[in-house]
Legacy VTK file of the C-alpha trace (Angstrom):
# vtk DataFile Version 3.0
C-alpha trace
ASCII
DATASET POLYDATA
POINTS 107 float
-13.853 -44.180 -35.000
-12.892 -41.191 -36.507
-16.363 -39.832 -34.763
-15.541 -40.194 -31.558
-11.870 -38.303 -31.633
-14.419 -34.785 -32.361
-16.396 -35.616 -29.750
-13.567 -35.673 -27.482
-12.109 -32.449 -28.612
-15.146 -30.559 -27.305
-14.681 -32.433 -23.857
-11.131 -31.821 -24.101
-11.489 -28.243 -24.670
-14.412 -27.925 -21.659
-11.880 -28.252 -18.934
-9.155 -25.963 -20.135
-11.864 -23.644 -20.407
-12.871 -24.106 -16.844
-9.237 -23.232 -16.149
-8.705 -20.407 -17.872
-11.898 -19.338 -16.104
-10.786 -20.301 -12.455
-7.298 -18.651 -13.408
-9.026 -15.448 -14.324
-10.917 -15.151 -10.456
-7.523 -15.052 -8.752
-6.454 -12.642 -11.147
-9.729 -10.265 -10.993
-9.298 -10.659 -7.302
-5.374 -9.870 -6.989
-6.351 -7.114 -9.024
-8.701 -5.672 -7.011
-6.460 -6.225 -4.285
-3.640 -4.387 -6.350
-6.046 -1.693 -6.820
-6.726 -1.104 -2.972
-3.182 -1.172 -1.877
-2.832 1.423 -4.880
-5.539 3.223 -3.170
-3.979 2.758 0.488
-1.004 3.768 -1.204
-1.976 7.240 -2.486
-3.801 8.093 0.345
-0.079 7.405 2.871
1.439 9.039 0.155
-1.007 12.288 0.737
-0.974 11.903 4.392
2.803 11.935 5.027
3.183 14.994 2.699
1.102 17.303 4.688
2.012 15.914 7.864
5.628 17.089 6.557
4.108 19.888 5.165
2.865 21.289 8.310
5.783 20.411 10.452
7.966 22.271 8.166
5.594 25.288 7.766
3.947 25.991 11.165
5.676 28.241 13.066
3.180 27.833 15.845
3.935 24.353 15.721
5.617 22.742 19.116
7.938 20.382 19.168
5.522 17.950 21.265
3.167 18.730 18.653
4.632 18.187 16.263
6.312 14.552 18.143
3.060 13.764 18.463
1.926 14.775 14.767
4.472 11.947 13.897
3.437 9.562 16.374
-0.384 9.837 15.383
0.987 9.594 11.217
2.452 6.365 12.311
-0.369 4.646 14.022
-1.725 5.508 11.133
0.509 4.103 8.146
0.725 1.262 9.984
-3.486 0.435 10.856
-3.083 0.789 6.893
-0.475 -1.506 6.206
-0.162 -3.912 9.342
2.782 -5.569 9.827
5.103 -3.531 7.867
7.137 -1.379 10.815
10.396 -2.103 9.096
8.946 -0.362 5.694
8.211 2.719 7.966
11.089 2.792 9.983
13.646 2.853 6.264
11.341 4.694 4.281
9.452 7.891 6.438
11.058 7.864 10.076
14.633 8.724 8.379
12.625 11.358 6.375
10.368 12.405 9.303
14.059 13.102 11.859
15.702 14.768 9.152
12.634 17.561 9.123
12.630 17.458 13.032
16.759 17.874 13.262
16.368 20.890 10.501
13.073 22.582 12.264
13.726 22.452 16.303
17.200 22.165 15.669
17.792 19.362 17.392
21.152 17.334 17.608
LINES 1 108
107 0 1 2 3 4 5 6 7 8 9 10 11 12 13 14 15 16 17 18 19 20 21 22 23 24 25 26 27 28 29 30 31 32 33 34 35 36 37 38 39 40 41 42 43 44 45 46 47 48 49 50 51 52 53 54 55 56 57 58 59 60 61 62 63 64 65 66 67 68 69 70 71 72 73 74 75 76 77 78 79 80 81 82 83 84 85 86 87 88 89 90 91 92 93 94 95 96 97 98 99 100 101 102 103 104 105 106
């Protein structure tokens, strides 16, 4: 009897095993998933800066242009990050009409 209770711990020990190996895909894959949006991230982050950057800077720089400049960043942001007007709308847009109000002067 007392055999059989060690044979059983091996078998016992298989299938937590399997878990902690079916656990770890979901993790290596929100990872990787973590690590894109990280990417996607960055790269709005980068985007948005010299959009603002060249609003601010060019004095050659239109207003329509630079309406447009905004329009075209949003498309953008948001082909990155689908679904996700409302983050845009509290996070850049009040940034983004600030910079036009200050540069054109507009009321």
């Amino acid at each position: 009897m007392p055999e059989n209770p060690s044979r059983q711990e091996p078998m016992a020990a298989g299938p937590s095993t399997s878990r902690e190996i079916s656990k770890s895909k979901p993790t290596s894959n929100s990872s990787e998933e973590a690590i894109e949006e990280q990417r996607l991230l960055r790269r709005l982050n980068m985007m948005m800066n010299m959009v603002m950057s060249v609003i601010a800077q060019d004095a050659t720089l239109s207003l329509d242009q630079a309406s447009q400049m905004v329009a075209d960043a949003r498309t953008a942001a948001l082909a990155m990050f689908p679904g996700k007007e409302l983050a845009w709308s509290l996070i850049y847009q009040p940034r983004l009409q600030r910079l036009m109000r200050e540069r054109y002067r507009i009321m």
